[in-house]
N, CA and C atoms as a LAMMPS dump frame, in Angstrom:
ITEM: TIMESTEP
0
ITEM: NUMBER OF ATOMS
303
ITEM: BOX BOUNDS ff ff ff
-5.0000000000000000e+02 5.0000000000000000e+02
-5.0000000000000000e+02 5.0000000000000000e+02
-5.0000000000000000e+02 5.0000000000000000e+02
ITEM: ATOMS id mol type element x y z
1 1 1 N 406.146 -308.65 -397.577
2 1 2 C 405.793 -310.041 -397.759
3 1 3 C 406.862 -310.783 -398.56
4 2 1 N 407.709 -309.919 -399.252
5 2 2 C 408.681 -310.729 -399.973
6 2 3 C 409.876 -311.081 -399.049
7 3 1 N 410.125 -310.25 -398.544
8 3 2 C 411.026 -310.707 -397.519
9 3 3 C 410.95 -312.157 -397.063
10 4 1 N 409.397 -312.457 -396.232
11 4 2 C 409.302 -313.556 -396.349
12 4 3 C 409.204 -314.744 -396.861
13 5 1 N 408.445 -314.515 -398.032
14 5 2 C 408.134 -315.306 -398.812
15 5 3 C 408.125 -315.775 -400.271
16 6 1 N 409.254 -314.326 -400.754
17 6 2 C 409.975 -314.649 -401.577
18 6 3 C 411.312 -313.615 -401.454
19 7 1 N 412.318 -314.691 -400.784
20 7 2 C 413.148 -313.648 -400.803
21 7 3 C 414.267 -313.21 -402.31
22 8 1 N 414.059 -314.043 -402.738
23 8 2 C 414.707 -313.762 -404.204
24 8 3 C 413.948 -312.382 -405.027
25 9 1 N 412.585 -312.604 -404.81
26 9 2 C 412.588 -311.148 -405.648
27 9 3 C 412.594 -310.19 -404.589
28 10 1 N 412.923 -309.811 -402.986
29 10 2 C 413.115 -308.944 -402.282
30 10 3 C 414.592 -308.585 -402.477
31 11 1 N 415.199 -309.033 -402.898
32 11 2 C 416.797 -309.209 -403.122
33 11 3 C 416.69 -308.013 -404.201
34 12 1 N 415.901 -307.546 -404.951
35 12 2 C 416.126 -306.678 -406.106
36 12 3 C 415.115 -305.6 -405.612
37 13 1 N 414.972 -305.412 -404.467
38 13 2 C 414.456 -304.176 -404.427
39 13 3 C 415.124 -303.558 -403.133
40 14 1 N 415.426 -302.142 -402.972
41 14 2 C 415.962 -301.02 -402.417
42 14 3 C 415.346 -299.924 -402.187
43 15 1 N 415.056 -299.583 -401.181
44 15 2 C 414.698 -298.099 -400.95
45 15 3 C 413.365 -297.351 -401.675
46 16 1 N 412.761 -298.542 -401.766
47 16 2 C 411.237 -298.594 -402.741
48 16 3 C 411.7 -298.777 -403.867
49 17 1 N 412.676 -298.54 -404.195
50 17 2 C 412.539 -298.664 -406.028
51 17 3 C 412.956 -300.273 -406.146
52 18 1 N 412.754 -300.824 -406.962
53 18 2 C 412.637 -302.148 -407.81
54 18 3 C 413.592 -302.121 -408.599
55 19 1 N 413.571 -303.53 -408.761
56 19 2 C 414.504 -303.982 -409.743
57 19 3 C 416.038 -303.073 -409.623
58 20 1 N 416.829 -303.529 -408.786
59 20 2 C 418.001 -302.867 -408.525
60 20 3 C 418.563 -304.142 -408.001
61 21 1 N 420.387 -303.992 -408.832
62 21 2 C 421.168 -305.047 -408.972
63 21 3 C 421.251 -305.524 -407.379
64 22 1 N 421.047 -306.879 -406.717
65 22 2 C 421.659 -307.038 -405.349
66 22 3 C 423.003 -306.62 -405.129
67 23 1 N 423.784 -306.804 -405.881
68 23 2 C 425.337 -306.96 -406.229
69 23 3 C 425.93 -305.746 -405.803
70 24 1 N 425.195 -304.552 -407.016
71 24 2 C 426.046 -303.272 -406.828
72 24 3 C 425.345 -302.301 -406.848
73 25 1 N 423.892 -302.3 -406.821
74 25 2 C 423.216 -301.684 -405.786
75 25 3 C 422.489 -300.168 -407.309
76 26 1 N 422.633 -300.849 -408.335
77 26 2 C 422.359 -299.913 -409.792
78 26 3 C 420.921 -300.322 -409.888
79 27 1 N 420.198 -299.362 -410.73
80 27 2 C 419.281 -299.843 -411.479
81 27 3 C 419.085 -300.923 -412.54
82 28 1 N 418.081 -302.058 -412.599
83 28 2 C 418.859 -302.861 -413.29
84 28 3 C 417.274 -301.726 -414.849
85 29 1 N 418.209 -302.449 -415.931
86 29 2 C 417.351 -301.386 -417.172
87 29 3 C 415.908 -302.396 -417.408
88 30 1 N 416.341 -303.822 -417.479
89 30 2 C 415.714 -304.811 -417.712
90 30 3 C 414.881 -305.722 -416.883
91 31 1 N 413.642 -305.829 -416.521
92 31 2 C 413.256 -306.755 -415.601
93 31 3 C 413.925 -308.025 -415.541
94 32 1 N 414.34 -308.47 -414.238
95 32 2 C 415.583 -309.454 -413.83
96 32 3 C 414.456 -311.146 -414.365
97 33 1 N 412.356 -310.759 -414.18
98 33 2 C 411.709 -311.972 -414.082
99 33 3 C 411.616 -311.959 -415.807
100 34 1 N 411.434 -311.235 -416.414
101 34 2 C 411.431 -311.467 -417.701
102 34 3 C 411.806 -312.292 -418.614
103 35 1 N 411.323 -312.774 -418.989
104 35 2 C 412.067 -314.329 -419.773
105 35 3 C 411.605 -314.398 -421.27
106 36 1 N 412.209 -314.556 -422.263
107 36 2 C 412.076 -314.505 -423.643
108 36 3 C 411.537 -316.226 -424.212
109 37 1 N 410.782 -316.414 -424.462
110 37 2 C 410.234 -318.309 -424.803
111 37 3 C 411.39 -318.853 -425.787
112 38 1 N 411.621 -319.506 -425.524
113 38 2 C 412.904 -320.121 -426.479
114 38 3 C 412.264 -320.38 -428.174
115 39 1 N 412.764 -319.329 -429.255
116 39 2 C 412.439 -319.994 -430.442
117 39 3 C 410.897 -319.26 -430.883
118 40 1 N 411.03 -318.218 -429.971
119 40 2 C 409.222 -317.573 -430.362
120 40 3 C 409.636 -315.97 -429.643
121 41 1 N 409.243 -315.056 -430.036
122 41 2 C 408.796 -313.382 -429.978
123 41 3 C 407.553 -313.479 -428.584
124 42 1 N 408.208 -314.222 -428.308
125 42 2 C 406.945 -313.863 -426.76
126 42 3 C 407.796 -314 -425.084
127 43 1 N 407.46 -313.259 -424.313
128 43 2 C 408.072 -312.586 -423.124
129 43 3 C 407.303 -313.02 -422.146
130 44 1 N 407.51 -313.902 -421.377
131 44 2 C 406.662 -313.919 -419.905
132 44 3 C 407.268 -314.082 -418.626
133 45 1 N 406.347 -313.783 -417.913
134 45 2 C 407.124 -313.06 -416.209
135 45 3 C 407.039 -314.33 -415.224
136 46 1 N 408.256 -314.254 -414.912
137 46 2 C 408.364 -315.92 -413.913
138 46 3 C 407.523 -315.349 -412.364
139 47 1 N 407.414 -314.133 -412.002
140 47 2 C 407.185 -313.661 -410.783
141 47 3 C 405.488 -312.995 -410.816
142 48 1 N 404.827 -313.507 -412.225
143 48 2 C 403.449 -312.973 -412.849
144 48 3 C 402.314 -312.706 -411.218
145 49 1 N 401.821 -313.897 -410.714
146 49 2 C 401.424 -313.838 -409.595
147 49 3 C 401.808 -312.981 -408.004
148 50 1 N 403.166 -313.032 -407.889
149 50 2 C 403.712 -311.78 -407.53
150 50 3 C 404.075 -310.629 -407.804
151 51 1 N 404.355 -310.233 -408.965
152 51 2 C 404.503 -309.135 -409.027
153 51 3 C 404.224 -307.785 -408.682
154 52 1 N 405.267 -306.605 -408.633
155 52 2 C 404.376 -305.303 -408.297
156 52 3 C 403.641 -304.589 -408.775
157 53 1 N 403.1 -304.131 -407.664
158 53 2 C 401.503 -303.01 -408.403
159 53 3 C 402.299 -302.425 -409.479
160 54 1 N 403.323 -301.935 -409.914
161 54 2 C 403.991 -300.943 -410.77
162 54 3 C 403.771 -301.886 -412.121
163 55 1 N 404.494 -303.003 -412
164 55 2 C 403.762 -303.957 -413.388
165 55 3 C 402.413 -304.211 -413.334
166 56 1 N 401.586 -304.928 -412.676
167 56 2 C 400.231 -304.854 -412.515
168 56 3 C 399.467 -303.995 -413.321
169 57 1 N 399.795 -302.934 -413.273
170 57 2 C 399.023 -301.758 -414.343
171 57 3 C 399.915 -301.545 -415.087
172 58 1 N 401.057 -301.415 -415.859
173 58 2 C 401.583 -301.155 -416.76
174 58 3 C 401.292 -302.694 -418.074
175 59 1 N 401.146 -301.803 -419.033
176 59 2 C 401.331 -300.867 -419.735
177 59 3 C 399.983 -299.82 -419.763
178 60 1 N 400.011 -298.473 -419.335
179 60 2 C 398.854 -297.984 -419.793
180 60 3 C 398.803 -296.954 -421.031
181 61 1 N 399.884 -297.021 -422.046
182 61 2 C 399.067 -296.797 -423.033
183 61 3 C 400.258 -296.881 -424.07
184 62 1 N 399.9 -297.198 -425.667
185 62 2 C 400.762 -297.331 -426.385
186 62 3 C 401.655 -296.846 -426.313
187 63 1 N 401.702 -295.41 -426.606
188 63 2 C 402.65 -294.329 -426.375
189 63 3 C 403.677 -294.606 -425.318
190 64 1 N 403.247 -295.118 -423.872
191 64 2 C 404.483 -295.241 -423.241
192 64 3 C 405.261 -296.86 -423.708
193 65 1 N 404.795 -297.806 -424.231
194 65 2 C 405.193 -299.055 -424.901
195 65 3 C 405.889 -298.379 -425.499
196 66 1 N 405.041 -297.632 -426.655
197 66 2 C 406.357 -297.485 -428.121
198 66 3 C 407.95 -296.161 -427.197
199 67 1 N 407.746 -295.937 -426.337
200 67 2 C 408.642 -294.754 -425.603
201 67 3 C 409.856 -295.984 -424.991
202 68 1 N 409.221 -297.281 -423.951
203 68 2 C 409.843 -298.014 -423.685
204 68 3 C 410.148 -299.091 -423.622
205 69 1 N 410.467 -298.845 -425.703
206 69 2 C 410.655 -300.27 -426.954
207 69 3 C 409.863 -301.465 -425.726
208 70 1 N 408.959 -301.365 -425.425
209 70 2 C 408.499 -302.757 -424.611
210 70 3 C 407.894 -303.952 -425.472
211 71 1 N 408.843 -304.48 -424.899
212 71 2 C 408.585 -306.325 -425.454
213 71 3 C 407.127 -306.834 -426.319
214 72 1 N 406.09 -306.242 -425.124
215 72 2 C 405.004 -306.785 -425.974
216 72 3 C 404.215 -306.129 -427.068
217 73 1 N 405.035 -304.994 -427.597
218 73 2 C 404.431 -304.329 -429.068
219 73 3 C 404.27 -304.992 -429.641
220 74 1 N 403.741 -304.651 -430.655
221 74 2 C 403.545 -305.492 -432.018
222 74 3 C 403.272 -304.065 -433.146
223 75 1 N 403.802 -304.934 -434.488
224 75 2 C 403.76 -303.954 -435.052
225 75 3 C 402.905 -303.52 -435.739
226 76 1 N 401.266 -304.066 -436.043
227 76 2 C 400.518 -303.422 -436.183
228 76 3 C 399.556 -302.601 -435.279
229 77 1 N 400.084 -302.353 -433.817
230 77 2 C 399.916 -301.467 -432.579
231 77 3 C 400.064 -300.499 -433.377
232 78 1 N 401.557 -300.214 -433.723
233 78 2 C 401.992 -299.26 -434.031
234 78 3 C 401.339 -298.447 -435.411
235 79 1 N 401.464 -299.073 -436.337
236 79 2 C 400.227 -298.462 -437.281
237 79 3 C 398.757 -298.243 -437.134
238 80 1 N 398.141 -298.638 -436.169
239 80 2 C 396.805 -298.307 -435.704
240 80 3 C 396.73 -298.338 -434.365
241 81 1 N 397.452 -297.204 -433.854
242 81 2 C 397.397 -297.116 -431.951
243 81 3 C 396.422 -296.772 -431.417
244 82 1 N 395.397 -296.085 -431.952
245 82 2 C 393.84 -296.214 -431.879
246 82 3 C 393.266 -297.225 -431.532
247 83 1 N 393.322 -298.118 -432.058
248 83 2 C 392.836 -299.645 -432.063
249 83 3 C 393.447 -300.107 -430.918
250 84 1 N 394.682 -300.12 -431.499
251 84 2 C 395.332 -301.105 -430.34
252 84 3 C 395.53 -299.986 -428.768
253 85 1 N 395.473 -299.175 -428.5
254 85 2 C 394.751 -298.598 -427.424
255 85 3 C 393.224 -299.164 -426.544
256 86 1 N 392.684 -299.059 -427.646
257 86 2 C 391.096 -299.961 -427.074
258 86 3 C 391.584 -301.107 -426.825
259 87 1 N 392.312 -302.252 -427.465
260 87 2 C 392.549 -302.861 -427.033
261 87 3 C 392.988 -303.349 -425.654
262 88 1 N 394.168 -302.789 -425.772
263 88 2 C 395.101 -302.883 -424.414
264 88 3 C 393.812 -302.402 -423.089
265 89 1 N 393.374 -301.358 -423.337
266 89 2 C 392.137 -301.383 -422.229
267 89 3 C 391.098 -302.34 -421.892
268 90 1 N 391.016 -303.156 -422.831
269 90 2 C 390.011 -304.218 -422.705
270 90 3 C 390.82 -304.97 -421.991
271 91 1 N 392.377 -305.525 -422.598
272 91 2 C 393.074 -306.8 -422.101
273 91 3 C 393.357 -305.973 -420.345
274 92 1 N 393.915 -304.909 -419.9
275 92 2 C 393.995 -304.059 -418.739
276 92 3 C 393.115 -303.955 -417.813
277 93 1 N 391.71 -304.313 -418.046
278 93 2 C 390.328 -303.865 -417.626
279 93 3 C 390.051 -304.328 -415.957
280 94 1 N 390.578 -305.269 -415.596
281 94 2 C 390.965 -305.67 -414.41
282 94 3 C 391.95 -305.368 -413.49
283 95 1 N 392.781 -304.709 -414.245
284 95 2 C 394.51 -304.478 -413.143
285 95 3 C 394.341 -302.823 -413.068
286 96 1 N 393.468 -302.143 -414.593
287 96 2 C 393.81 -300.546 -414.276
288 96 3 C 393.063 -300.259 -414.895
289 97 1 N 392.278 -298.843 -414.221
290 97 2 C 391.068 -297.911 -415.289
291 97 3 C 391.612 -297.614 -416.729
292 98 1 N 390.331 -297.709 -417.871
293 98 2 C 390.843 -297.417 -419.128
294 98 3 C 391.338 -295.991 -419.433
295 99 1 N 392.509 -295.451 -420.069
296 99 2 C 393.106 -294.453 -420.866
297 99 3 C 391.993 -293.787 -421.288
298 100 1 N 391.565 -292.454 -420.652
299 100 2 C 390.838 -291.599 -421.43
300 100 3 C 391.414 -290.989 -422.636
301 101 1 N 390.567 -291.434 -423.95
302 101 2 C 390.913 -290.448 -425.246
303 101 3 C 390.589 -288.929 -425.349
């Protein structure tokens, strides 16, 4: 469907895998839709409504956040990942089954 109808983000995908440079054909490390708010610690996705199932359910669980420094930690996640585990399952509760403890 991107092909058609959006071909800009079909442009970054290859051989099933995602997010790969059009150019030179690498992995890119960084999501290309990712955008940092000018002047604020907050990250949002220009391609949110499209995006792939692979984002769709990610993040599923602190542990892989704090593994891949991801943007939307915070740092009292990190001192109570317990918590902020339940959390993230509540905010997740629609895109992916909750993290069994």
């Amino acid at each position: 469907m991107w092909d058609l109808f959006r071909p800009k983000i079909s442009a970054y995908v290859r051989d099933g895998k995602i997010w790969m440079d059009p150019k030179s054909g690498e992995q890119i490390e960084l999501c290309p839709w990712l955008r940092k708010e000018p002047n604020q610690d907050l990250y949002t996705c220009d391609i949110y409504y499209d995006r792939p199932e692979d984002c769709r359910s990610y993040p599923t669980s602190i542990s892989e956040m704090i593994g891949d420094d991801c943007e939307m930690l915070e740092p009292q996640d990190i001192v109570n990942a317990k918590q902020a585990q339940k959390d993230l399952d509540k905010l997740m509760a629609d895109s992916r089954p909750a993290l069994e403890a």
